[in-house]
Backbone as JSON Lines, residues from 0, in Angstrom:
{"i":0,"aa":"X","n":[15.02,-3.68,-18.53],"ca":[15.46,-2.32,-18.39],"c":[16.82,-2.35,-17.68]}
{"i":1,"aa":"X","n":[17.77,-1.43,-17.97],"ca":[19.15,-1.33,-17.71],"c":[19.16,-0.35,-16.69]}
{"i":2,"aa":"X","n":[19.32,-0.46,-15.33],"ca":[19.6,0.78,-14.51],"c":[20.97,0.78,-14.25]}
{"i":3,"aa":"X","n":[21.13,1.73,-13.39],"ca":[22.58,2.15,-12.38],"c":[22.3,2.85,-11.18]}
{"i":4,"aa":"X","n":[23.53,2.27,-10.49],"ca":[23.54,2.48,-8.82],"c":[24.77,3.0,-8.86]}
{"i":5,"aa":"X","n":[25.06,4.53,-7.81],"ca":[26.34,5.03,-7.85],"c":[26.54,4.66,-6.43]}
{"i":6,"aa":"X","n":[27.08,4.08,-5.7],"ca":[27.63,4.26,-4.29],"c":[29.14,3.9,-4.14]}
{"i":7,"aa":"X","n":[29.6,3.9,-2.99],"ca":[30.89,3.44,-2.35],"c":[31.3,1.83,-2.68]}
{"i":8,"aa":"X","n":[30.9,0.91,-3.06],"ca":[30.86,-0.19,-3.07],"c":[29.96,-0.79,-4.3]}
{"i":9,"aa":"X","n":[30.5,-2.03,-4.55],"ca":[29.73,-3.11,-5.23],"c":[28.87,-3.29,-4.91]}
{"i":10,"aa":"X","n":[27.39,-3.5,-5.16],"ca":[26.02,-3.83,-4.54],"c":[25.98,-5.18,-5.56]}
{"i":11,"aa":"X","n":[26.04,-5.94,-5.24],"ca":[25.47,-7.66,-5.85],"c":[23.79,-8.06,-5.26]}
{"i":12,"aa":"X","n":[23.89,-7.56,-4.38],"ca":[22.45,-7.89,-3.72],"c":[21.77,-6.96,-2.8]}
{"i":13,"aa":"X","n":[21.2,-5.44,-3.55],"ca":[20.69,-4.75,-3.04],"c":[19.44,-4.39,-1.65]}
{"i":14,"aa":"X","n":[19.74,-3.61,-0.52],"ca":[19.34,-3.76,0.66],"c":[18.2,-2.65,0.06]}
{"i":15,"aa":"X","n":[17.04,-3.17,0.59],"ca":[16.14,-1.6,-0.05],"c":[15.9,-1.15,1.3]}
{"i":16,"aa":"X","n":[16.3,-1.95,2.79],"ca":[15.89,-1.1,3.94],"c":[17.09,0.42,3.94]}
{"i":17,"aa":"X","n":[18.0,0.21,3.23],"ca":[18.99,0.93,3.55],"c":[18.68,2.78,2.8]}
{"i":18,"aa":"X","n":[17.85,2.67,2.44],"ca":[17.41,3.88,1.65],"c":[17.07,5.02,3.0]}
{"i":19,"aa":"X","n":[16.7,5.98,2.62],"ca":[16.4,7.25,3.55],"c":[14.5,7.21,3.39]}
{"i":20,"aa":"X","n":[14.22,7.04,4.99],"ca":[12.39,7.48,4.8],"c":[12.03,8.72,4.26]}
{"i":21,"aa":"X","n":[12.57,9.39,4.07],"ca":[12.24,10.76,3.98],"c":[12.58,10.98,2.17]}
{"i":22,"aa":"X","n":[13.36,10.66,1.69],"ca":[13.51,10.02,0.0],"c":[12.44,10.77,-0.88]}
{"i":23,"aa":"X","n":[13.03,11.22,-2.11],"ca":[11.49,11.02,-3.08],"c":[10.74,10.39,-2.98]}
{"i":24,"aa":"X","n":[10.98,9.03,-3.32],"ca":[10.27,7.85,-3.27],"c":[9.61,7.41,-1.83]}
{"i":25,"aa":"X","n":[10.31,7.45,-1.23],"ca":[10.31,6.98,0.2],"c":[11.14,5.93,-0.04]}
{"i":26,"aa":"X","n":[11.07,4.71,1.32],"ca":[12.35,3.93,1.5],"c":[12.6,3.3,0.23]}
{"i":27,"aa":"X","n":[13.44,2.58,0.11],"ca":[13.73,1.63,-0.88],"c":[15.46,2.23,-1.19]}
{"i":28,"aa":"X","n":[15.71,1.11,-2.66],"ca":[17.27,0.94,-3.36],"c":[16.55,1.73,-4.8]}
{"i":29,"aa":"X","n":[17.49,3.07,-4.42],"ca":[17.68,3.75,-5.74],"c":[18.45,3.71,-6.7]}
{"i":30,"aa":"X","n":[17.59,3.7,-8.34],"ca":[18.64,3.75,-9.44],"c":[18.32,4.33,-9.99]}
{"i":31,"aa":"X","n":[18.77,4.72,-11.35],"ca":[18.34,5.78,-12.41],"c":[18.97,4.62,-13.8]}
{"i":32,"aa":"X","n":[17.98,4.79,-14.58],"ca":[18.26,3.89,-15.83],"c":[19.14,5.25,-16.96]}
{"i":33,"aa":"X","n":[19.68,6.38,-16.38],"ca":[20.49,7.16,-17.11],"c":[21.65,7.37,-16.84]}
{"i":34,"aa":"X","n":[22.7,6.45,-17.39],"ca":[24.0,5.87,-16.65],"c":[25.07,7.55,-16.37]}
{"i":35,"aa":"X","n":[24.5,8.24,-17.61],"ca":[25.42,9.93,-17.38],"c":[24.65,10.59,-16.19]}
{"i":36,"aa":"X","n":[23.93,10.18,-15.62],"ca":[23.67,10.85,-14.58],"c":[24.02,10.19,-13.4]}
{"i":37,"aa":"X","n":[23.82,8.53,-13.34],"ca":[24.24,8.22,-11.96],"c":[26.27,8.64,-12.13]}
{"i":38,"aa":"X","n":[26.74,8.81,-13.41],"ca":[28.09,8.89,-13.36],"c":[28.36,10.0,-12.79]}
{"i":39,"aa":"X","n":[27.46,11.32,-13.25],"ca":[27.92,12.53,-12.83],"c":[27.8,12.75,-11.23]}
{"i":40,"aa":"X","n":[27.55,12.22,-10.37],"ca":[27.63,12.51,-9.03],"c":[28.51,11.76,-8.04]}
{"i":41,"aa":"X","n":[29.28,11.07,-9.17],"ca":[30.29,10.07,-8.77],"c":[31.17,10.52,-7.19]}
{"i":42,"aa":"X","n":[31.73,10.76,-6.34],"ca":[32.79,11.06,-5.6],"c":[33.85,10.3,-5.97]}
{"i":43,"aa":"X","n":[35.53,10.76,-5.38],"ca":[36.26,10.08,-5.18],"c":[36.48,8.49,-5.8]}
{"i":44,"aa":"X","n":[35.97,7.83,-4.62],"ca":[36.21,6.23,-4.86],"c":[34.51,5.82,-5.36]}
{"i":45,"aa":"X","n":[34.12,6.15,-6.12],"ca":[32.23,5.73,-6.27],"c":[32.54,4.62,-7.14]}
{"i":46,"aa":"X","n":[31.82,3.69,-7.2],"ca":[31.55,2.54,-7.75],"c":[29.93,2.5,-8.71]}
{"i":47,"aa":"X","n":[30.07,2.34,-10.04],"ca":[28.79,2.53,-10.66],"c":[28.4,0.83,-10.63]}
{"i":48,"aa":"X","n":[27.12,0.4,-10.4],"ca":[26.49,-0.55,-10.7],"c":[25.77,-0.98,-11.74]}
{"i":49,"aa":"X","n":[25.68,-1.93,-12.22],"ca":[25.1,-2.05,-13.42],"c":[23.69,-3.49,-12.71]}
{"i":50,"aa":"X","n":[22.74,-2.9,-13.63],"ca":[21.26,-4.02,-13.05],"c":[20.83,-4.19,-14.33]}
{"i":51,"aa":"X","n":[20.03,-5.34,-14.11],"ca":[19.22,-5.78,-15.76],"c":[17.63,-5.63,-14.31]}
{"i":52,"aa":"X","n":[16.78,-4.98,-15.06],"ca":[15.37,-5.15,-13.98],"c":[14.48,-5.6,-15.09]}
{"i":53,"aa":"X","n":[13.14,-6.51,-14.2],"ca":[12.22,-7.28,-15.31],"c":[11.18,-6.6,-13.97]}
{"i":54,"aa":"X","n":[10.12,-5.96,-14.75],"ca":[9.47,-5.15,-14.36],"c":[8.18,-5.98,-13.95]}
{"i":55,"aa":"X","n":[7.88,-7.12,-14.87],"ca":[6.93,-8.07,-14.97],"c":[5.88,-8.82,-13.5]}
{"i":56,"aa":"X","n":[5.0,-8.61,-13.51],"ca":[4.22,-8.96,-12.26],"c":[4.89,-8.14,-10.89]}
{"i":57,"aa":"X","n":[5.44,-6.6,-10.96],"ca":[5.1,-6.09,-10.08],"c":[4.52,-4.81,-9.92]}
{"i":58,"aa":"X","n":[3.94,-4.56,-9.13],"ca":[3.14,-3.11,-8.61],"c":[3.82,-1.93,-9.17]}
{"i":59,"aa":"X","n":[3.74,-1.34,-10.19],"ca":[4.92,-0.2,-10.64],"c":[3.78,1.01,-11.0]}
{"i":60,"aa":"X","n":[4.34,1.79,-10.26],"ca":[3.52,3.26,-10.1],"c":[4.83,4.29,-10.72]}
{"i":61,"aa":"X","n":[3.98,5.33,-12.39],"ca":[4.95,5.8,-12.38],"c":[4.66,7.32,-12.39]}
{"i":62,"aa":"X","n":[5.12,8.54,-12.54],"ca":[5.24,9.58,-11.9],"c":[5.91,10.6,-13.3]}
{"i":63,"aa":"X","n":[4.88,11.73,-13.41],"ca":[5.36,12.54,-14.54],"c":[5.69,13.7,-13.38]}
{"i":64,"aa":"X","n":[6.62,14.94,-14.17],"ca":[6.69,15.77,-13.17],"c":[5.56,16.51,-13.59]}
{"i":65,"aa":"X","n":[4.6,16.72,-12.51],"ca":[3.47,17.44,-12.33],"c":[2.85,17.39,-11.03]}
{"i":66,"aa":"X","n":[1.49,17.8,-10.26],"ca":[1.33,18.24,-8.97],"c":[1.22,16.84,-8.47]}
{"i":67,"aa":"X","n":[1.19,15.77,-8.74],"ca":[0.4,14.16,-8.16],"c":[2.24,14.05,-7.56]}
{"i":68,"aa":"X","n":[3.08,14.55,-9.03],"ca":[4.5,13.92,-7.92],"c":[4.74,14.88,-7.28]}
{"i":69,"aa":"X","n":[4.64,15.65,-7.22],"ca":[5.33,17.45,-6.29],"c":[4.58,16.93,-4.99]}
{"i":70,"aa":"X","n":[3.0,16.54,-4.64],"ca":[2.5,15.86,-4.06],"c":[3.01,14.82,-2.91]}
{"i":71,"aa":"X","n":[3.02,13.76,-4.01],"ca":[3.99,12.71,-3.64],"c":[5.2,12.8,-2.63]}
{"i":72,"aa":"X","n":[6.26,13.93,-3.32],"ca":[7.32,13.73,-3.05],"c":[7.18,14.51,-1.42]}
{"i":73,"aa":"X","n":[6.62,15.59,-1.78],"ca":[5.86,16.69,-0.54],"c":[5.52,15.77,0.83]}
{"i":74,"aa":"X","n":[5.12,14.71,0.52],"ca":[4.31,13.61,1.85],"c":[5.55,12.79,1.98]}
{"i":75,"aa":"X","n":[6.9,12.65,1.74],"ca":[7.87,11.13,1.67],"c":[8.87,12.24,2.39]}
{"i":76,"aa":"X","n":[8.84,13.69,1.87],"ca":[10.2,14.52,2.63],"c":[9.38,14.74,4.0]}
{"i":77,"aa":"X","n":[8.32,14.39,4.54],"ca":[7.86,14.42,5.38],"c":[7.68,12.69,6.5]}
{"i":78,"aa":"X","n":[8.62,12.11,6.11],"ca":[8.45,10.42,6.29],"c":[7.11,10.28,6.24]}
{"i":79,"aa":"X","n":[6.0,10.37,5.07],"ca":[4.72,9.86,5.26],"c":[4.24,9.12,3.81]}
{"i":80,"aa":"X","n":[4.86,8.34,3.8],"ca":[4.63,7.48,2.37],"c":[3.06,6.69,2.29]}
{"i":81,"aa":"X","n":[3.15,6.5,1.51],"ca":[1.38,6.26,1.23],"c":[0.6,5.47,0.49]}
{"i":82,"aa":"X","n":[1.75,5.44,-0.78],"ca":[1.61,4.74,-2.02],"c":[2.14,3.01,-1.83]}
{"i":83,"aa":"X","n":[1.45,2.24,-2.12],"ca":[1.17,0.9,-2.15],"c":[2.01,0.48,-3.62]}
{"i":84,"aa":"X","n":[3.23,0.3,-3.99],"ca":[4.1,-0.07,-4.94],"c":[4.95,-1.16,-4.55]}
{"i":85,"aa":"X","n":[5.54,-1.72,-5.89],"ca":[6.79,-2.64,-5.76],"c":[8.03,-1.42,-5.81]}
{"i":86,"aa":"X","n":[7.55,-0.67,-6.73],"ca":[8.6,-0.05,-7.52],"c":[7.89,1.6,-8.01]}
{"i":87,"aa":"X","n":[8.69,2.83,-7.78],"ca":[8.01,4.1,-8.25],"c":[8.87,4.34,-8.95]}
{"i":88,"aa":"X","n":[8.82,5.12,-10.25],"ca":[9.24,5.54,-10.94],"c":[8.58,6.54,-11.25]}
{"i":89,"aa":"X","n":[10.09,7.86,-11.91],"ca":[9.82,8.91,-11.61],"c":[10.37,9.96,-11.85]}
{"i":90,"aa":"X","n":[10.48,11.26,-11.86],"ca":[11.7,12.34,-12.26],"c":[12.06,12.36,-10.69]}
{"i":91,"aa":"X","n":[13.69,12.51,-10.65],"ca":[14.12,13.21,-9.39],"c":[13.87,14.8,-9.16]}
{"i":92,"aa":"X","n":[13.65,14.54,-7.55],"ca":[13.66,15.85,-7.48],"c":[14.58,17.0,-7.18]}
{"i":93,"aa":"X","n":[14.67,18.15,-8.19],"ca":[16.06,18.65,-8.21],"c":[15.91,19.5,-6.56]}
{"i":94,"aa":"X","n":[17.35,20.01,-5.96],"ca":[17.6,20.55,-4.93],"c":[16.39,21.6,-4.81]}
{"i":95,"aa":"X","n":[15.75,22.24,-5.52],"ca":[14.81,23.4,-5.53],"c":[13.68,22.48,-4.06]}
{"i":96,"aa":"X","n":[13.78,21.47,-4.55],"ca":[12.27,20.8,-4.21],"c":[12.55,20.87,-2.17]}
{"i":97,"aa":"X","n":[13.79,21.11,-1.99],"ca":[14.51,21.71,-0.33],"c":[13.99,22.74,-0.43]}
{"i":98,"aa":"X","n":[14.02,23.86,-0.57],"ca":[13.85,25.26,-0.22],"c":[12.7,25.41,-0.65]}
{"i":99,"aa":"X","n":[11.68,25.09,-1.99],"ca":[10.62,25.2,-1.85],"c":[9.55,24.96,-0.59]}
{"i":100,"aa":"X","n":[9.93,23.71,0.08],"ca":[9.4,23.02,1.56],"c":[9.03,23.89,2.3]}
{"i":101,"aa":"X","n":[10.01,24.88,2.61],"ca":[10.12,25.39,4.01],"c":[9.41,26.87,3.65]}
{"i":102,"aa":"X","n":[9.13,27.38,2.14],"ca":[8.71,28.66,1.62],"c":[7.3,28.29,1.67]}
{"i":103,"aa":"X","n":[6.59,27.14,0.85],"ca":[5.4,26.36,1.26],"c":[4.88,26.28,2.41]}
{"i":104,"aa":"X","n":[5.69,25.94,3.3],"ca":[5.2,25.4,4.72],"c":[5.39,26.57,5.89]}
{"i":105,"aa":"X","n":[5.11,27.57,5.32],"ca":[5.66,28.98,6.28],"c":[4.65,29.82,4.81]}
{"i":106,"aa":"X","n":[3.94,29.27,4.8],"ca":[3.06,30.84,3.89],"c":[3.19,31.44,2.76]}
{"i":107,"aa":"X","n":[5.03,31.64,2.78],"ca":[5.43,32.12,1.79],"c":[5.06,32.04,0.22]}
{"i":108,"aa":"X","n":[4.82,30.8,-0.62],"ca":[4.45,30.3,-1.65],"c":[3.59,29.78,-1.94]}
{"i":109,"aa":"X","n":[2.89,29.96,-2.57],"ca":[1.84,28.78,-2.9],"c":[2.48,27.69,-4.09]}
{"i":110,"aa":"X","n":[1.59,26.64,-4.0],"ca":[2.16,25.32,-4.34],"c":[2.4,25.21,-6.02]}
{"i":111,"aa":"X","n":[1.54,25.73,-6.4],"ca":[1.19,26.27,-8.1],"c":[2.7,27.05,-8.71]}
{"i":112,"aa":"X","n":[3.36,28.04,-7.19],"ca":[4.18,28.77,-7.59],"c":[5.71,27.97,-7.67]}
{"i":113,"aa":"X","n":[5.28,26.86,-6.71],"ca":[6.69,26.15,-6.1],"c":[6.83,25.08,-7.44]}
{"i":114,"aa":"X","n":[5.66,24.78,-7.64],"ca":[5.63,24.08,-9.11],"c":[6.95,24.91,-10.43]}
{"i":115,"aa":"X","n":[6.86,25.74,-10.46],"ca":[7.63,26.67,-11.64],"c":[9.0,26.53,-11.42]}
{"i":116,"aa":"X","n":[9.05,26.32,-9.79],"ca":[10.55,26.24,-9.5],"c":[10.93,24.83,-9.77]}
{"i":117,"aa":"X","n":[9.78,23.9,-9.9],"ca":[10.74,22.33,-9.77],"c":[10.72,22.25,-11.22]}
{"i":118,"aa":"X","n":[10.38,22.91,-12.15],"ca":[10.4,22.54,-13.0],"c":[11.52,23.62,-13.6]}
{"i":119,"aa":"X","n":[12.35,23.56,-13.31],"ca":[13.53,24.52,-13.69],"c":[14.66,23.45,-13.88]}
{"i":120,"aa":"X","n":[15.49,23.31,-14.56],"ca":[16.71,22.44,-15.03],"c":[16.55,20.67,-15.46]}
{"i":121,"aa":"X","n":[17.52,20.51,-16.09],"ca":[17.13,18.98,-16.11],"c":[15.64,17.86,-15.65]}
{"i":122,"aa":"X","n":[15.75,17.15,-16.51],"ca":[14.69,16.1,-15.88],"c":[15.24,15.03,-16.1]}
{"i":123,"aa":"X","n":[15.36,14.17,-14.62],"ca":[16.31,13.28,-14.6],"c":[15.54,11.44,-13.76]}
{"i":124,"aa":"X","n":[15.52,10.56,-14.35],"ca":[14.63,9.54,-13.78],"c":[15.43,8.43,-12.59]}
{"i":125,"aa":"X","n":[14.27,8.3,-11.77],"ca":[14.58,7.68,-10.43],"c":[14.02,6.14,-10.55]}
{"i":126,"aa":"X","n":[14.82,4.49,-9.9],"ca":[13.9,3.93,-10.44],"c":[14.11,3.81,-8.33]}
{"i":127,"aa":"X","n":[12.71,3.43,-7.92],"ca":[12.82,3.35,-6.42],"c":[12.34,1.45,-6.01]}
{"i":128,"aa":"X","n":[13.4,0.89,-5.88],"ca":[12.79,-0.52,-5.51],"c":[12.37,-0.73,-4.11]}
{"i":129,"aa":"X","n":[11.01,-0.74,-3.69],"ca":[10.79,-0.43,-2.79],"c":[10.17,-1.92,-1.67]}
{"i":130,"aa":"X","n":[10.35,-2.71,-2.29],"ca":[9.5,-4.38,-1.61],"c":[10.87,-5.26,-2.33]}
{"i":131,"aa":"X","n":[10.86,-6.38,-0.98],"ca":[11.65,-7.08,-1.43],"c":[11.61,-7.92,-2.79]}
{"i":132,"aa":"X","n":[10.49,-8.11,-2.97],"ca":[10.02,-9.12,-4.41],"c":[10.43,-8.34,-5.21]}
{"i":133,"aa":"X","n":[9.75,-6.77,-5.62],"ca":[10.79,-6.22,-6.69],"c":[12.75,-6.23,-6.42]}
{"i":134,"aa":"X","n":[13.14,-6.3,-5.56],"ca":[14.25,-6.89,-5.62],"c":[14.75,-7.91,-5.93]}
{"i":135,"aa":"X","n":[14.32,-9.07,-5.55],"ca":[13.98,-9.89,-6.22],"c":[14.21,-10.03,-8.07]}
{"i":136,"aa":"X","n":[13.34,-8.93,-8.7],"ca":[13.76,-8.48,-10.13],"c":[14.47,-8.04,-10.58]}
{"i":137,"aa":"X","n":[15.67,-7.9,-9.51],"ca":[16.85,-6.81,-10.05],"c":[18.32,-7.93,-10.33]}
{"i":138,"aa":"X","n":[18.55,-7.78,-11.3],"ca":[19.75,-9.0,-11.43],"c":[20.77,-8.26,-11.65]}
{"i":139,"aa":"X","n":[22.25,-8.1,-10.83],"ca":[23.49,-7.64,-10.73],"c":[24.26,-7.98,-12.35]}
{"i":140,"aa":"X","n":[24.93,-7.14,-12.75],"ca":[25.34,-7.7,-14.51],"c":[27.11,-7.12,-14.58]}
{"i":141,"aa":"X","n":[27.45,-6.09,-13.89],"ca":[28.19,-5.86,-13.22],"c":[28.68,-4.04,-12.3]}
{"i":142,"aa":"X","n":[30.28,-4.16,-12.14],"ca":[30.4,-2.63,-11.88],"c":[31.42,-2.09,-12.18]}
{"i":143,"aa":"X","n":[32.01,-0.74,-12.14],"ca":[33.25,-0.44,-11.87],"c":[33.25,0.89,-11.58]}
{"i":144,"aa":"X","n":[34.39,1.05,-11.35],"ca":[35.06,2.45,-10.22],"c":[34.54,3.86,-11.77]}
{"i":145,"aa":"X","n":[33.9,4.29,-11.09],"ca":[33.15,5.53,-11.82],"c":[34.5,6.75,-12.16]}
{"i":146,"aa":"X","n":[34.42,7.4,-13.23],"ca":[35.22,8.76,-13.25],"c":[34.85,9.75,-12.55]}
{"i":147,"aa":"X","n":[36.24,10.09,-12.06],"ca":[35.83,11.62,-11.24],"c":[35.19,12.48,-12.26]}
{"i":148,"aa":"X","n":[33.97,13.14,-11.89],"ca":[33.08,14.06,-12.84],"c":[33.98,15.31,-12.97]}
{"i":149,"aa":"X","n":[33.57,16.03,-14.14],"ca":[34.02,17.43,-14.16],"c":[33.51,18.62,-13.52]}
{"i":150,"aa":"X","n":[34.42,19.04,-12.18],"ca":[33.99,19.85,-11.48],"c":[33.69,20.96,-12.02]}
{"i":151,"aa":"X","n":[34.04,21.25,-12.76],"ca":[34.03,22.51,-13.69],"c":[32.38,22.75,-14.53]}
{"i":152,"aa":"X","n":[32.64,21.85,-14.82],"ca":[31.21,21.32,-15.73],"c":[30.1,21.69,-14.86]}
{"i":153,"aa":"X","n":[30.15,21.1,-13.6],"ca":[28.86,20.97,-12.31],"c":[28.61,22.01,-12.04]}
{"i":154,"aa":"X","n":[29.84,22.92,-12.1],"ca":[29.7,24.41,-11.79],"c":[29.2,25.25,-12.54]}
{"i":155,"aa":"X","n":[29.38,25.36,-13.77],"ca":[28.46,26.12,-14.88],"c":[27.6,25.68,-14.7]}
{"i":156,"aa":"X","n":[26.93,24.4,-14.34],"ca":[25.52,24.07,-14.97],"c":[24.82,24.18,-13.34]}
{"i":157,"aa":"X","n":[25.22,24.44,-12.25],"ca":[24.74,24.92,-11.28],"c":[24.23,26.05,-11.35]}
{"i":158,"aa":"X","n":[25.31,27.0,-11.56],"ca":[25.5,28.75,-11.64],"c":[24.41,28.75,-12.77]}
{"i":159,"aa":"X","n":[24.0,28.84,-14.01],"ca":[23.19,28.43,-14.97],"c":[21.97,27.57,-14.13]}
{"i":160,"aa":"X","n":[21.15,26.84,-13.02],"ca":[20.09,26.58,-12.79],"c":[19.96,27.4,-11.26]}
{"i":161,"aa":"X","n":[21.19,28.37,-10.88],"ca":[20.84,29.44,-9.8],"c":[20.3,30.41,-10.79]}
{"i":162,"aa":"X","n":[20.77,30.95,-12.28],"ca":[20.33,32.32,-12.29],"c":[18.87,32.0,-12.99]}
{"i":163,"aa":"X","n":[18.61,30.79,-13.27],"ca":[17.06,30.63,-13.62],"c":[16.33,30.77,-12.59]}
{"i":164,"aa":"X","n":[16.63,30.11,-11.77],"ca":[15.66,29.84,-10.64],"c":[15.44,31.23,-9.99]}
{"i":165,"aa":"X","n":[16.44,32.36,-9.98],"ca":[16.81,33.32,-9.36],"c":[15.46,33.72,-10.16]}
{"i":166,"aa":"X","n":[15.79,34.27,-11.88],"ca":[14.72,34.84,-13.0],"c":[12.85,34.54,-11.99]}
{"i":167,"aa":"X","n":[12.89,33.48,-12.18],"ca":[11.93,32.86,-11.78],"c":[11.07,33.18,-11.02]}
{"i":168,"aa":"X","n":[12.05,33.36,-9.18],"ca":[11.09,33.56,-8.54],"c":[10.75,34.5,-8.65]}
{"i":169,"aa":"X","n":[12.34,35.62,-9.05],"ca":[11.92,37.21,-9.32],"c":[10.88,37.44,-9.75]}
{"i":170,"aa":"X","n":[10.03,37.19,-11.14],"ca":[9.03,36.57,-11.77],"c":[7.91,37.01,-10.45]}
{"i":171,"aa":"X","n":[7.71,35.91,-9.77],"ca":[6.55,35.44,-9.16],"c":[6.73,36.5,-7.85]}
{"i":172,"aa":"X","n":[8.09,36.88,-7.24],"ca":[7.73,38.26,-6.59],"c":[7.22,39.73,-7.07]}
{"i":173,"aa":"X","n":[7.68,39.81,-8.15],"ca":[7.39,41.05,-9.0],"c":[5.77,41.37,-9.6]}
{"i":174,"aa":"X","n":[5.25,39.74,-9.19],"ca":[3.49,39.29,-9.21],"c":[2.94,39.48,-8.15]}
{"i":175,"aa":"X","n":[3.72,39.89,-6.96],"ca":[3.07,39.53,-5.85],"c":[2.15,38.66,-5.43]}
{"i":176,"aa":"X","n":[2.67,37.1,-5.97],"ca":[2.31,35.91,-5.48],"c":[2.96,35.28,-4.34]}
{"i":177,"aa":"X","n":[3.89,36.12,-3.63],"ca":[4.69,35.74,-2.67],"c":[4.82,36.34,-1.52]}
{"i":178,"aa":"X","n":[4.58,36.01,-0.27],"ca":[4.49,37.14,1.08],"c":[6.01,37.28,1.96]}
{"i":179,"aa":"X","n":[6.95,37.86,1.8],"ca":[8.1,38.27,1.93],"c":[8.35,38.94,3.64]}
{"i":180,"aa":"X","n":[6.88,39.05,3.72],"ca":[7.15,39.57,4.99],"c":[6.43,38.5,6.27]}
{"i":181,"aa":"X","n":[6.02,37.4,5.76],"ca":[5.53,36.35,6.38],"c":[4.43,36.35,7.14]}
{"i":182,"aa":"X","n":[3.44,37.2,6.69],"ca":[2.06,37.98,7.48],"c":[1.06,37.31,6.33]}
């Protein structure tokens, strides 16, 4: 399998302590085997990586978007990882999956409802190397200095997953599935 790594630098020999606990995945070295997506978040000076991964004899847990990952991801933005893997694979979770948290965790939503919201825009895959041995499987093939993305572009297709999401919850307030007044 062919992934990509967008960061500041060349990665030849990926650190998986260097990841964030709190992560989809939880810790580990993130890639996405969809090279237009690790391109599109490029900055400035970003460097795309290129990996060949051999998946073969390790622990690989993978993840549809539905309640097991909303779940999942729910216990890792909380540093409480759980899952026993080399490697998770998975849809990322789009920005919604922030503000749902805090609407969830304050009454506001129920989880069924927060579901509707993650499933609003793109579906985009995460690969999470999370043990050194699956690193181990990851072989460097090469890199280079990424294109600046089209800001323009990011912006329609933002503005376009605000006025869904907007539709949406409207939706689920107009149901009165939602407590607005926090009682």
């Amino acid at each position: 399998m062919k992934l990509y790594h967008t960061g500041n630098a060349e990665i030849r020999e990926p650190d998986i302590a260097r990841g964030r606990k709190n992560a989809d995945f939880g810790p580990g070295f993130y890639l996405t085997p969809d090279l237009d997506f690790a391109a599109r978040w490029a900055g400035e000076e970003a460097v795309i990586n290129e990996y060949k991964f051999d998946e073969d004899g390790l622990l690989v847990h993978r993840f549809d978007r539905n309640e097991d990952w909303f779940d999942y991801i729910f216990h890792n933005r909380r540093a409480m990882d759980g899952l026993a893997a080399d490697v998770v694979i998975g849809p990322i979770a789009n920005d919604t999956i922030f503000e749902t948290f805090g609407i969830i965790s304050s009454g506001f939503l129920k989880p069924a409802d927060a579901m509707k919201l993650l499933m609003i825009g793109p579906e985009y895959t995460q690969v999470a190397v999370k043990t050194q041995r699956a690193a181990e499987h990851l072989r460097w093939i090469r890199s280079w200095k990424a294109e600046k993305p089209d800001a323009g572009l990011r912006k329609a297709e933002q503005a376009e997953y605000n006025a869904l999401f907007a539709e949406v919850l409207q939706e689920i307030v107009d149901a009165g599935r939602v407590n607005l007044k926090g009682k």
